[in-house]
ROVO-806220 format. One record per atom (N, C-alpha, C): x, y, z. Coordinates in steps of 0.001 Angstrom, whole numbers, padded with zeros to 6 digits, always signed. Layout:
% residues N
XYZ;...
***
This chain:
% residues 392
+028934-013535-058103;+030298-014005-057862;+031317-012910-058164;+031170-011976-059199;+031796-010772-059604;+031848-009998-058671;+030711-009595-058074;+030589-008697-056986;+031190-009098-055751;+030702-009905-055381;+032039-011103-054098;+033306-010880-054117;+033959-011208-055377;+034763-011050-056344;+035813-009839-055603;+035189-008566-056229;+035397-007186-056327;+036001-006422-054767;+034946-006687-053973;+034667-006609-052709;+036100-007054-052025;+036114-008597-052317;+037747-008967-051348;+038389-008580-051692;+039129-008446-053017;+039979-007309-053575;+040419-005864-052940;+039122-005242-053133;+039032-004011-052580;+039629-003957-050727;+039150-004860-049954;+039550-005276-048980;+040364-005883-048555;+041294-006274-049481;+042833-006399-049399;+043523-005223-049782;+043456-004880-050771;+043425-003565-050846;+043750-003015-049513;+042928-002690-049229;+042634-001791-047635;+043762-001853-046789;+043218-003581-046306;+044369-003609-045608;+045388-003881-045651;+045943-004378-047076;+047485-004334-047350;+047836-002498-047427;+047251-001563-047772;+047352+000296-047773;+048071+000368-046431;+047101-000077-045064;+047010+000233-044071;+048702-000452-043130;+048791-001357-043364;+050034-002149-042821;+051426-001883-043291;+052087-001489-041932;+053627-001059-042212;+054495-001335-041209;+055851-001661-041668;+056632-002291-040286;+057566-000790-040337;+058007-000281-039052;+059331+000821-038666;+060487-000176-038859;+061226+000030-039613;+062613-000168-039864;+064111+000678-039390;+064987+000345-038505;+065789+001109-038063;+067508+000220-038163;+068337+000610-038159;+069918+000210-038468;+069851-000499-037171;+070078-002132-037449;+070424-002734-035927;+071770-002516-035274;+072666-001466-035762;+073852-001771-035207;+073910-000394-034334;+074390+000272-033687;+074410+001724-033114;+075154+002357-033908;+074818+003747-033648;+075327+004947-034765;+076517+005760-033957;+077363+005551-034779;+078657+006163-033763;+078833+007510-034552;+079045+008373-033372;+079125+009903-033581;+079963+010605-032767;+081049+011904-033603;+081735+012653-032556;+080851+013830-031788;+081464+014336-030487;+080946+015537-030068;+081064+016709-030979;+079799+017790-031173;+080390+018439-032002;+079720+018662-033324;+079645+017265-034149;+079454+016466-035152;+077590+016822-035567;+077310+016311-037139;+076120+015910-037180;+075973+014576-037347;+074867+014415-036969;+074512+012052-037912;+072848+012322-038204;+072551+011477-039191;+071140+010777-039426;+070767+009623-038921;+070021+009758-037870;+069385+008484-037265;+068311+008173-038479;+068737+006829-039191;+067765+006153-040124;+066823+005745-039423;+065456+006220-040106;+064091+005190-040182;+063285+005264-041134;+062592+004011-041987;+061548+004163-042593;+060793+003101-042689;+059500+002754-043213;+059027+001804-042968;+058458+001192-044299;+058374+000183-044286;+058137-000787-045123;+056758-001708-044977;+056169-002080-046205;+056551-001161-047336;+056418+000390-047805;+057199+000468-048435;+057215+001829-048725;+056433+002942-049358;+055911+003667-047663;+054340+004535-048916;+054470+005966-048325;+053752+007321-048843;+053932+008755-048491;+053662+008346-047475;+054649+009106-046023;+054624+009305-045080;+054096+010671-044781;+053616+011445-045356;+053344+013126-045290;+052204+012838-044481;+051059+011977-044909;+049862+012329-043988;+049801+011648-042435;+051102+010733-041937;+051031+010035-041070;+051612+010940-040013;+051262+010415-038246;+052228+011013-037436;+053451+010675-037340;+054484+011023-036794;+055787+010720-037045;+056106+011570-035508;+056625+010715-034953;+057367+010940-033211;+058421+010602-032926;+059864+011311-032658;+060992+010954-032233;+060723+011121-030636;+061466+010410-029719;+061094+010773-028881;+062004+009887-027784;+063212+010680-026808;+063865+009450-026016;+063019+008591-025106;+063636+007556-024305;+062759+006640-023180;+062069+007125-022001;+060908+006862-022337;+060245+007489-021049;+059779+008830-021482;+059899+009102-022404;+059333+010975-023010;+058343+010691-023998;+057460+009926-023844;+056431+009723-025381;+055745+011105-025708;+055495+011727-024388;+054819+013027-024403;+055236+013939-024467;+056836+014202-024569;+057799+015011-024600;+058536+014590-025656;+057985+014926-027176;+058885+013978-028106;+060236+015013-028266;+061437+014546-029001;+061965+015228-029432;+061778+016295-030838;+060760+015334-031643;+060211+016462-032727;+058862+015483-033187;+058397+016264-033520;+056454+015913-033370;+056319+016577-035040;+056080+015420-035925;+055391+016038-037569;+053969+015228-037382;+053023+015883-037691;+051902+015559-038242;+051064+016387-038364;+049778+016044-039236;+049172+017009-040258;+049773+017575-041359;+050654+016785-041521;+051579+017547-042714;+053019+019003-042270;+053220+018630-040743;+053707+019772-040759;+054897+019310-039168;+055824+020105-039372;+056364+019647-037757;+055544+020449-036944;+055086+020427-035951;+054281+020637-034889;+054887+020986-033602;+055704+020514-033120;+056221+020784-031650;+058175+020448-031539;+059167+020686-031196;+060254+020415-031245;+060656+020751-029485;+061246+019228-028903;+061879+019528-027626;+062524+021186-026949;+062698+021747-026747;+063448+022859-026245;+064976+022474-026712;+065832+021523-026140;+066818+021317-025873;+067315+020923-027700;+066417+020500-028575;+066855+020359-029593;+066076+021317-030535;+066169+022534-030249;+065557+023315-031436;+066715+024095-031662;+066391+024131-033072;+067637+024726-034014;+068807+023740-034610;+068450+022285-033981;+069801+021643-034391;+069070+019936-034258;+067902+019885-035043;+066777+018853-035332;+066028+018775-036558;+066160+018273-037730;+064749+017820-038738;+064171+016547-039091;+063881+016559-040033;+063596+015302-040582;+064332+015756-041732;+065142+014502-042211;+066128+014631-043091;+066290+013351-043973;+066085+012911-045057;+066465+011612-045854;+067451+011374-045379;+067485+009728-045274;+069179+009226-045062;+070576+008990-045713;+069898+009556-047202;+070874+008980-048477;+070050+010122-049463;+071315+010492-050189;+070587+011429-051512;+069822+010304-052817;+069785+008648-052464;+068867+007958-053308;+067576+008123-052966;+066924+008275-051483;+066305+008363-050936;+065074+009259-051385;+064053+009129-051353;+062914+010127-051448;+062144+011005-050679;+062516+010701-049470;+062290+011518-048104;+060683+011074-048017;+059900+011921-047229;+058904+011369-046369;+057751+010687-047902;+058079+011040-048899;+057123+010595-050000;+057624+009147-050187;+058572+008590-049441;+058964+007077-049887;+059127+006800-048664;+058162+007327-047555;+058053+006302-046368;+059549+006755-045421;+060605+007669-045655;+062070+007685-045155;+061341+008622-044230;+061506+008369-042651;+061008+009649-041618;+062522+009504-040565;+063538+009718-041184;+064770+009487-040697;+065425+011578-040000;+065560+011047-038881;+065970+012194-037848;+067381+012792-038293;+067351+014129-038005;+069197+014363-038695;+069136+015111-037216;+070520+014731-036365;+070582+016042-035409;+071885+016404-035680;+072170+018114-035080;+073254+018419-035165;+073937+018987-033813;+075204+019370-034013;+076176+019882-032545;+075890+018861-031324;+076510+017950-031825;+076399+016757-030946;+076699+016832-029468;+076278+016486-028201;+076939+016344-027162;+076567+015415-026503;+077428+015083-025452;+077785+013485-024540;+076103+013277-024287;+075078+014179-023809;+073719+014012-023380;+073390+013569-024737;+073414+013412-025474;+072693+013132-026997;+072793+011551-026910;+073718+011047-026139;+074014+009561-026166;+073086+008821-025549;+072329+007554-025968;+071651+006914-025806;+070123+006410-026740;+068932+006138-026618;+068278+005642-027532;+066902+006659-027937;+066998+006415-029213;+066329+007819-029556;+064825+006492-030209;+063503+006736-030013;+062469+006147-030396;+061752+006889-031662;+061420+006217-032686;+061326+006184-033864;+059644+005668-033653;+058866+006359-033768;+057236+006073-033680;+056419+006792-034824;+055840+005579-035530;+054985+006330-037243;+053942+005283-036607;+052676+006363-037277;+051140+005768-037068;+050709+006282-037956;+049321+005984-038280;+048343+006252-039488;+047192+005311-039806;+045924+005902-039393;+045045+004751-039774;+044752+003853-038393;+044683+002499-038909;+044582+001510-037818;+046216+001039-037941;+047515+001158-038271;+047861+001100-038624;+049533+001791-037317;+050315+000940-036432;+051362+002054-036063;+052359+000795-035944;+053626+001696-035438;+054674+000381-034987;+055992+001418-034913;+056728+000782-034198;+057481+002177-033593;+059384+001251-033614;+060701+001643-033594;+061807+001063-033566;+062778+002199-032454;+063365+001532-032019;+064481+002175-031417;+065899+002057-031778;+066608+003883-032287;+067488+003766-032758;+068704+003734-031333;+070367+003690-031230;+070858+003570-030125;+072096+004081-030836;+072551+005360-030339;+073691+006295-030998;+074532+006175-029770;+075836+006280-030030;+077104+006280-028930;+077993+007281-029736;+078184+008702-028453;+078561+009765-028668;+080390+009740-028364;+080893+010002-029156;+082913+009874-028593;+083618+011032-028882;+084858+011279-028297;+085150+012426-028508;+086896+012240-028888;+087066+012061-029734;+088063+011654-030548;+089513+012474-030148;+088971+014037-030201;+089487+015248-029939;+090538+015227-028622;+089382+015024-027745;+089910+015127-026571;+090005+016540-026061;+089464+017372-027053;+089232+018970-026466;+088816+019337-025245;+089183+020230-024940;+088436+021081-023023;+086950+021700-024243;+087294+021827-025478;+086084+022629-025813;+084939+022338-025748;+085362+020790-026328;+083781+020236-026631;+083471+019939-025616;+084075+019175-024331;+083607+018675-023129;+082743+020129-022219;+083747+021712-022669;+082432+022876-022089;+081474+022721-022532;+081329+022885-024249;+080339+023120-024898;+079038+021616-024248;+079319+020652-024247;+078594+019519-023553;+078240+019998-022655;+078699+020621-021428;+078091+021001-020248;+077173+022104-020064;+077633+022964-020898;+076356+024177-021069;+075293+023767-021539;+075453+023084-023087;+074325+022484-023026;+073554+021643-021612;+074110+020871-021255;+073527+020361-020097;+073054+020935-019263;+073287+022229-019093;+073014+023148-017938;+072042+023824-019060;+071898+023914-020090;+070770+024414-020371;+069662+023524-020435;+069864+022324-020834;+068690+021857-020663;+068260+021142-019346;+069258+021023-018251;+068466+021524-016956;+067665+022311-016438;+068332+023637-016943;+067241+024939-016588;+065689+025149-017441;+065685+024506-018972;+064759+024289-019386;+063737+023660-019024;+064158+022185-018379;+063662+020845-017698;+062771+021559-016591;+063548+022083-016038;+062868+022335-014621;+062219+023810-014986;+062051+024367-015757;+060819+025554-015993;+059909+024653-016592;+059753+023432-017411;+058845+022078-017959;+058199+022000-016565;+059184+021554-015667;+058363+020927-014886;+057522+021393-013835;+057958+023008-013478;+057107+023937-013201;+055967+023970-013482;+055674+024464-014956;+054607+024733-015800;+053625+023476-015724;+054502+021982-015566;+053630+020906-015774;+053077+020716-014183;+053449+021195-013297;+052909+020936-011639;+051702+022298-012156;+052194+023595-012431;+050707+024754-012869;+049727+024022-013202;+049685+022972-014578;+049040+022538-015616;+048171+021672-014119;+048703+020645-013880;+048047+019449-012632;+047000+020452-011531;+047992+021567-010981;+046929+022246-009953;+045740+023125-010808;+045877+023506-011799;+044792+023693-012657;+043654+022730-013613;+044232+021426-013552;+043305+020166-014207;+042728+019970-012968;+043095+019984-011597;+042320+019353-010526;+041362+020317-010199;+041429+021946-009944;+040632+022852-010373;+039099+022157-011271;+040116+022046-012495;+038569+021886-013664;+038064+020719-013814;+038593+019589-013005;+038189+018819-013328;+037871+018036-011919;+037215+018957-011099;+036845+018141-009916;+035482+017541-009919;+035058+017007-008810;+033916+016686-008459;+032887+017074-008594;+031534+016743-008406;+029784+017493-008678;+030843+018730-008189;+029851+019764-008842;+030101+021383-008570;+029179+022170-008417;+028003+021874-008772;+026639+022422-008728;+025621+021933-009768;+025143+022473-009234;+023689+021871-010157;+023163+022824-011573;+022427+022321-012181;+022877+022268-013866;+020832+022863-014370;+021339+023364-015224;+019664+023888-015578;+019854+023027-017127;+018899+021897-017047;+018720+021228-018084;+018619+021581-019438;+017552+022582-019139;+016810+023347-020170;+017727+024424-021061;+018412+024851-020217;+019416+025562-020687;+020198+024969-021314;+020597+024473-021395;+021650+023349-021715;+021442+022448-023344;+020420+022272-023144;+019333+021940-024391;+019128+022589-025168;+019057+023989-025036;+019028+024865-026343;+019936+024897-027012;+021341+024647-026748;+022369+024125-027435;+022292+022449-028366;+021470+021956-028255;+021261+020938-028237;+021486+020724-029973;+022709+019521-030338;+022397+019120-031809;+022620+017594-032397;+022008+017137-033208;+021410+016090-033432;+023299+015317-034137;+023652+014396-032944;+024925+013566-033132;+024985+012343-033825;+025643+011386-034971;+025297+010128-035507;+026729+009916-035529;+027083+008334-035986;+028447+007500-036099;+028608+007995-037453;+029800+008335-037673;+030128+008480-038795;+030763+006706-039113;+030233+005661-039315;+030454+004571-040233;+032091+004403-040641;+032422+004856-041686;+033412+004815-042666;+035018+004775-041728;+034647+006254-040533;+035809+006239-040063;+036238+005601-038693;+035069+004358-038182;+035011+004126-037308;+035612+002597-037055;+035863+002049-035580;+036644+000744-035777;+035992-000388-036056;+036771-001094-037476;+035888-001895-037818;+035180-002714-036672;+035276-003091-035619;+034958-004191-034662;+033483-003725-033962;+033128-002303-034181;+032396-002002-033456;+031490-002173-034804;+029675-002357-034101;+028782-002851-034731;+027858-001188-034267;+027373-000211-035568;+026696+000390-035388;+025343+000175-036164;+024040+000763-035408;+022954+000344-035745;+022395+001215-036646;+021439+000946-037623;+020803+001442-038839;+020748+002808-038966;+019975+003882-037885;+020352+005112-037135;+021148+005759-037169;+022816+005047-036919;+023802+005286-036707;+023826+006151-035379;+022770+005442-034228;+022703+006323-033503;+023022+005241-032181;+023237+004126-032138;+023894+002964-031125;+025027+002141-031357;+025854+002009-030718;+027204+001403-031094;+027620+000385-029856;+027968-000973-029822;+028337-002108-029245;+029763-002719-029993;+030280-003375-029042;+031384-003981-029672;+030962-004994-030210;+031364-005364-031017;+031532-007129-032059;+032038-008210-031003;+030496-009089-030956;+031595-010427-030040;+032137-011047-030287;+032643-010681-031644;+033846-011266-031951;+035202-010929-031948;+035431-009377-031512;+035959-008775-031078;+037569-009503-030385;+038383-009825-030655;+039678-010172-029736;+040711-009464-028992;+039813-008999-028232;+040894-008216-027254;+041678-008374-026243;+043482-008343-027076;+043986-009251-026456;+045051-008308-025339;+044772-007313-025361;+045489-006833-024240;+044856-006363-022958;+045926-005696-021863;+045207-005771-020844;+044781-003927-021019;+043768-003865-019709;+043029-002594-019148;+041835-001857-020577;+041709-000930-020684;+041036-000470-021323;+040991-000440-022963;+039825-000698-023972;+040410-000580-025568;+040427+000545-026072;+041337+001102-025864;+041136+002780-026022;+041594+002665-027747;+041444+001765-028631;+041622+001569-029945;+040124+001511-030572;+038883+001349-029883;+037794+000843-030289;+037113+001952-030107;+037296+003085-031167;+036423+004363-030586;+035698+004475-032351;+034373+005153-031924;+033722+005918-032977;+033630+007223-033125;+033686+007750-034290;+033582+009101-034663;+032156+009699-034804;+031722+010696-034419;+030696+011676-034539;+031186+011758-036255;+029946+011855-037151;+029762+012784-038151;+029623+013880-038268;+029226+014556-037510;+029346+015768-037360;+030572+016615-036453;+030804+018058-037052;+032161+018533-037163;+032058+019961-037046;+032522+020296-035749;+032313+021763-035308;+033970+022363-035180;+034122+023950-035850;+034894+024660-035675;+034371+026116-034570;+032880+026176-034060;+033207+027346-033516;+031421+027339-032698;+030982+027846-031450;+030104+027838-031218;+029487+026857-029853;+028845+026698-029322;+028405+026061-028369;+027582+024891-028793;+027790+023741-028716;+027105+022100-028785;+026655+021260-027699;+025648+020765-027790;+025304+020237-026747;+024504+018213-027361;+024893+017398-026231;+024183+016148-027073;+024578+015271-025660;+023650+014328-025798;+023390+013278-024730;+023376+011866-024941;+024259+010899-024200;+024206+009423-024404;+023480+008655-022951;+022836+007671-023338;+022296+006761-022740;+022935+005457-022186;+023346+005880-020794;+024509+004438-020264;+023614+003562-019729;+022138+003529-019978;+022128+002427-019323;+020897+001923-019721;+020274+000476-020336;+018856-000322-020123;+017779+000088-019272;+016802-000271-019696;+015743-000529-018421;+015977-001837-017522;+016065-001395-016715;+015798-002529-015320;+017299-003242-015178;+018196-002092-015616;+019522-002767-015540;+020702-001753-015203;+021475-002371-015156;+023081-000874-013675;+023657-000465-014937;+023512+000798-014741;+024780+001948-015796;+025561+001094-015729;+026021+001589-017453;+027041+000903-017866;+028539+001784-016960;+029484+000070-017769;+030438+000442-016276;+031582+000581-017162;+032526+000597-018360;+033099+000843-019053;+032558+001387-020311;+033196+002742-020931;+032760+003784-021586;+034204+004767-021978;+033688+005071-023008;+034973+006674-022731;+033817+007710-023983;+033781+009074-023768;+033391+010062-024195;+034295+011112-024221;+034210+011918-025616;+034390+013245-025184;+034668+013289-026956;+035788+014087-027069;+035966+015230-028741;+037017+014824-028994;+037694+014642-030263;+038474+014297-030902;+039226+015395-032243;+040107+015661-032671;+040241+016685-033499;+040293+015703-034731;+039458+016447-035716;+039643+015730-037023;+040417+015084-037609;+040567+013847-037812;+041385+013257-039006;+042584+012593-037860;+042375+012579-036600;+043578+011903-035482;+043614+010806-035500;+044375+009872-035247;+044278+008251-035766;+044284+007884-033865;+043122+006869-033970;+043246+005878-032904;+044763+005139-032563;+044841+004823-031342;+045796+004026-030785;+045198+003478-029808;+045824+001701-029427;+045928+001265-027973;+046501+001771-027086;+047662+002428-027141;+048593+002949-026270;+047846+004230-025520;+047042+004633-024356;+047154+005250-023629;+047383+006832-023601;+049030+006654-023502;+050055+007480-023592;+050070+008621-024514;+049249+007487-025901;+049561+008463-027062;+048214+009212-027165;+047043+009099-026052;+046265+009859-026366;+046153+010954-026114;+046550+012035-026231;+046605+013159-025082;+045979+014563-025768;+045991+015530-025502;+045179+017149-025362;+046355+017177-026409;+047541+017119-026717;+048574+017799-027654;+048537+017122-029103;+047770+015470-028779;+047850+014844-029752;+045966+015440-030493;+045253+015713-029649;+043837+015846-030430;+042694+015335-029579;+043170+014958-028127;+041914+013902-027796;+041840+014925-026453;+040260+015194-026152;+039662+015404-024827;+038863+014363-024300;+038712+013864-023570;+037347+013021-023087;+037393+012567-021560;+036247+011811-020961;+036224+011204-019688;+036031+010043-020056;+036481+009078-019324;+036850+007350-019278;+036186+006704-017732;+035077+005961-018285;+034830+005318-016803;+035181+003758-017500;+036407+003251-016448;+037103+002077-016636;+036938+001321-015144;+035032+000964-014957;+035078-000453-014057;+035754+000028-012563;+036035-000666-012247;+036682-000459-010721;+037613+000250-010526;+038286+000515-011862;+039642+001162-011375;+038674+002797-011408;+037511+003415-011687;+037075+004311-011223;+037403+005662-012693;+037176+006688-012466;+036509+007620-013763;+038197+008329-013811;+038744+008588-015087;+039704+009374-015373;+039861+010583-016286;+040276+011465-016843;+040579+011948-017734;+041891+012017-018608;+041647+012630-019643;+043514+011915-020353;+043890+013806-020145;+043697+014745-019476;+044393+016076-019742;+045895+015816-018927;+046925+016918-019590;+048065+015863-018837;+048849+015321-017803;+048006+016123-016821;+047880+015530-015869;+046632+014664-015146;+046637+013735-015757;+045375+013062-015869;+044777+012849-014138;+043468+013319-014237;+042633+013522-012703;+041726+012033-012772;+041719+011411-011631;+041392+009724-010989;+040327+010040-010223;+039378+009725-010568;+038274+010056-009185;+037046+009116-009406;+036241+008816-008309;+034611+008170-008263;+033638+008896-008019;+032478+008803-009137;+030999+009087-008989;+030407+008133-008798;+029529+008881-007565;+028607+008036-007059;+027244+008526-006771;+025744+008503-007572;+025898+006951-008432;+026399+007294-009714;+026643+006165-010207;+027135+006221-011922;+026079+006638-012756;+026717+007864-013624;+025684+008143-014520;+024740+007394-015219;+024014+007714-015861;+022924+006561-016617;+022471+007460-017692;+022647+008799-018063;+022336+009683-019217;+023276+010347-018690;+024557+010616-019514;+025562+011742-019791;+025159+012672-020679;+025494+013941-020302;+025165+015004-021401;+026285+015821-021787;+026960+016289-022595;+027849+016973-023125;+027882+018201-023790;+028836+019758-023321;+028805+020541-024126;+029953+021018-024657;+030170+020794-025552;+031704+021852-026160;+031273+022900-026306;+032156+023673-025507;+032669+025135-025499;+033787+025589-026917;+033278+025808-027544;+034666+025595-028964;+035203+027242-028653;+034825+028079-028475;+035451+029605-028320;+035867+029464-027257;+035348+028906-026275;+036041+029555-024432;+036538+028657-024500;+037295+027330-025194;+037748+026215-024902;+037912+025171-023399;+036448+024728-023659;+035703+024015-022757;+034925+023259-022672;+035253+021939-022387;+034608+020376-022698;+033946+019653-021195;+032719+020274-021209;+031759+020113-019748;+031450+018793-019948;+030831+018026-018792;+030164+016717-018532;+028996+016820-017797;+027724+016247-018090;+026854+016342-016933;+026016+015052-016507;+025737+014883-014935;+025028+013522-014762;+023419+014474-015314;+022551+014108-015973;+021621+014573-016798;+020242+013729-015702;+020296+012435-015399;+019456+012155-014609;+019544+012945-013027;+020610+013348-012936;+020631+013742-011275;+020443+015511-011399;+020936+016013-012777;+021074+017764-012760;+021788+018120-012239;+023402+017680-012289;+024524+017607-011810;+025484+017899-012594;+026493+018669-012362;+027784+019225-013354;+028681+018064-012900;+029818+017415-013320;+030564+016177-013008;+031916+016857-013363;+032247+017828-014367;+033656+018115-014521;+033280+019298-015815;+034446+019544-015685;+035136+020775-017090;+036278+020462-017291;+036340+020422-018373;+038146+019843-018824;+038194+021237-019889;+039452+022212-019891;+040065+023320-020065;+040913+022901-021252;+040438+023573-022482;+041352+022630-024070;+041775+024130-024835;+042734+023796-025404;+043051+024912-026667;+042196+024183-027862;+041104+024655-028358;+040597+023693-029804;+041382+024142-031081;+041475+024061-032028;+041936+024230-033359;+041199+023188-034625;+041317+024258-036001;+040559+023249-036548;+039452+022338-036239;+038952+021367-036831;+037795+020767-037261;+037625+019704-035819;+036501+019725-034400;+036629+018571-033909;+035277+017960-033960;+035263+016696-033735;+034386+015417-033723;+033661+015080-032339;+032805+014342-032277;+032171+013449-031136;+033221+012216-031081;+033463+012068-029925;+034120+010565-029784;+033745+009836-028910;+033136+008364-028784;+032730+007377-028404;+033620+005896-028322;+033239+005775-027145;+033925+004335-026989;+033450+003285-026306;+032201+002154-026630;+031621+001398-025814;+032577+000771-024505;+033601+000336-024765;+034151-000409-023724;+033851-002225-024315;+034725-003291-023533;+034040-004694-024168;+033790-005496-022701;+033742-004633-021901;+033779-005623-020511;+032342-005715-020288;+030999-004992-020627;+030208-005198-020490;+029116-004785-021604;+027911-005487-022091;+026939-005594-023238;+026007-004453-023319;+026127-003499-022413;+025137-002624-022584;+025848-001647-023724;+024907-001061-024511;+025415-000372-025506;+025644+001088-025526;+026444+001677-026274;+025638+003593-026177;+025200+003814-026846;+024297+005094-026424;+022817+005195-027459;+023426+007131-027463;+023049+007137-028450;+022935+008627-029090;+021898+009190-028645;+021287+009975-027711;+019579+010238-027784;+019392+012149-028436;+017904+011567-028883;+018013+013465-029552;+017189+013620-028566;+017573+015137-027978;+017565+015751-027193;+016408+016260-027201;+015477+016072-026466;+013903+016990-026131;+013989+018415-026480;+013055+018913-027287;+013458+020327-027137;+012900+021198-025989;+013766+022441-025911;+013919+022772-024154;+012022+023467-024421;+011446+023623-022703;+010624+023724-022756;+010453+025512-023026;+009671+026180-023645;+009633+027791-023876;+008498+028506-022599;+009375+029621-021843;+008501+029923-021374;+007759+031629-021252;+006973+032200-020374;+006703+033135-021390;+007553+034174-021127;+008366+033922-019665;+010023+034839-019950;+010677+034341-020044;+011418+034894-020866;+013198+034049-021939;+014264+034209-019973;+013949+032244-019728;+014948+032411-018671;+016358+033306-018368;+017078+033864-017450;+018116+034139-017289;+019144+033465-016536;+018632+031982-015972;+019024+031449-015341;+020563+031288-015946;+022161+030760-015648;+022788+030374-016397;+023239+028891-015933;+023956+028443-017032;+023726+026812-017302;+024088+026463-016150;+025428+026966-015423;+025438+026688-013965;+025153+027420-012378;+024723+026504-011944;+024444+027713-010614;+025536+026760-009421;+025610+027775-008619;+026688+027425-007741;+026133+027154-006797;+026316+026071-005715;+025926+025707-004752;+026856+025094-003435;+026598+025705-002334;+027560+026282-001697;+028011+024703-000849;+027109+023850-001091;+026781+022180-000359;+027923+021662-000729;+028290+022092-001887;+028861+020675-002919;+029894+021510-003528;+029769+022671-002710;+031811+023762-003247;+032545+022901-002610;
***
């Protein structure tokens, strides 16, 4: 009964740690041109915000935040607001990000600054996001400030549209790496890379049920999944954790005497990244590479310009290699000896295996260890891919 006892405790615990609401000023923040203000946010209850992500970010820009902290560090800042953006306490009572305060300070205000700025903290299983709504005035009535407003504007036009340049480069280069069969694949080769993958347990979603092994993972039918399209919240972590070198490992989509599985997601994860439902928030900047076969709507990737396409037939043994030096996250159909894609990554730091059964259908994924490659009595030169001129 002690031990029973102990246990729920501990598991309240948990998940009272884990649960936090974003808190933001319901009224709008009135500001001159010119001017600085603190857009308040923090969340409640009140706990160190240092290890969580933290995303400002206007409507419609989740991927374009205005300032990006996590890992302990700011990470990325809009163009248009660098030099005149932090994270700033809202009050000198305040304790700043060690009391949960992840409140925005901007400065040299202008008329474009007006409108709703999004306030997004995650951590854990654990996110929830507020929108602040500032109204910019100009009291003055100066010719100055109304220039100074427009240059800015004209600068961050000209910024915008070198973004959006670079982001049409980025698309004609994901469709590049991430097209269709490309040639055919030397197994064996491929295999000598080969290393032995398991669930890491501890950091994985509670809902998913992994087996003794830690080498098969299914969703819980008890599972309530109450939103629509894919559970891109229900992923498992690899235990094992590569910074540098070539990896190779293979999953099993499908039963005997039964159709590849038809919802799945695979690929690498950067250490210590917190799951989300949201989609949006999964991306190459946030930590996540992988391929997604989601059912009818057909196979995707999350790079950011995410590539839509159908294989046919559906894999039934996927095989995988990270490239961690040439930064390069291959796919292969393993029953057919088929290359399926390359997705093109900057890696950093520590990344993971990532897995995601899917709940639309019961077949499970299986971890398999990899045969070792066969030796022969000349050390092949073949390389892992050969090009074939059928299927260029």
């Amino acid at each position: 009964m002690l031990s029973i006892t102990i246990v729920l405790l501990v598991n309240l615990l948990i998940e009272t740690s884990v649960s936090f609401t974003v808190v933001v000023p319901g009224d709008p923040v009135l500001a001159h041109v010119g001017s600085r203000v603190i857009l308040s946010c923090w969340i409640n209850p009140p706990e160190n915000a240092e290890g969580l992500e933290i995303r400002w970010y206007r409507q419609n820009q989740f991927d374009n935040p205005v300032l990006l902290y996590n890992h302990g560090k700011i990470q990325n800042i809009q163009e248009c607001y660098r030099n005149r953006t932090s994270l700033t306490p809202r009050s000198d009572q305040s304790g700043g990000l060690k009391d949960g305060d992840v409140s925005l300070r901007l400065e040299k205000l202008t008329f474009q600054d007006e409108g709703s700025f999004h306030c997004y903290v995650s951590g854990g299983t654990a996110y929830d996001g507020e929108a602040v709504e500032l109204k910019i005035t100009d009291s003055s009535g100066s010719w100055k400030a109304l220039f100074f407003t427009l240059l800015i504007l004209l600068l961050c036009l000209i910024l915008g549209l070198v973004w959006l340049i670079h982001k049409y480069r980025q698309k004609l280069t994901g469709k590049k790496a991430a097209g269709k069969i490309v040639g055919d694949i030397n197994i064996e080769e491929l295999r000598k890379h080969a290393v032995e993958i398991t669930i890491d347990r501890e950091h994985s979603h509670p809902d998913l049920l992994v087996s003794k092994d830690c080498k098969i993972i299914r969703y819980n039918a008890g599972y309530d999944h109450t939103g629509e399209g894919f559970p891109y919240e229900l992923c498992a972590f690899g235990a094992q954790r590569f910074t540098s070198g070539c990896h190779y490992w293979e999953v099993e989509l499908a039963q005997k005497n039964t159709p590849p599985k038809n919802y799945w997601l695979i690929g690498v994860v950067k250490e210590g990244t917190f799951t989300s439902r949201d989609r949006s928030a999964l991306t190459p900047s946030s930590g996540y590479w992988f391929l997604c076969s989601d059912g009818p709507n057909g196979f995707h990737t999350n790079t950011d310009q995410s590539v839509t396409f159908s294989l046919t037939p559906r894999p039934e043994r996927l095989g995988v290699l990270l490239d961690y030096d040439n930064g390069q996250l291959s796919f292969y159909n393993v029953s057919k000896s088929k290359h399926l894609l390359t997705i093109s990554a900057t890696f950093s730091g520590s990344v993971v295996p990532l897995f995601n059964p899917g709940v639309a259908d019961q077949t499970p994924l299986k971890i398999l260890d990899c045969p070792k490659p066969v030796e022969s009595a000349v050390e092949s030169s073949q390389p892992l891919l050969t090009n074939n001129s059928s299927n260029a």
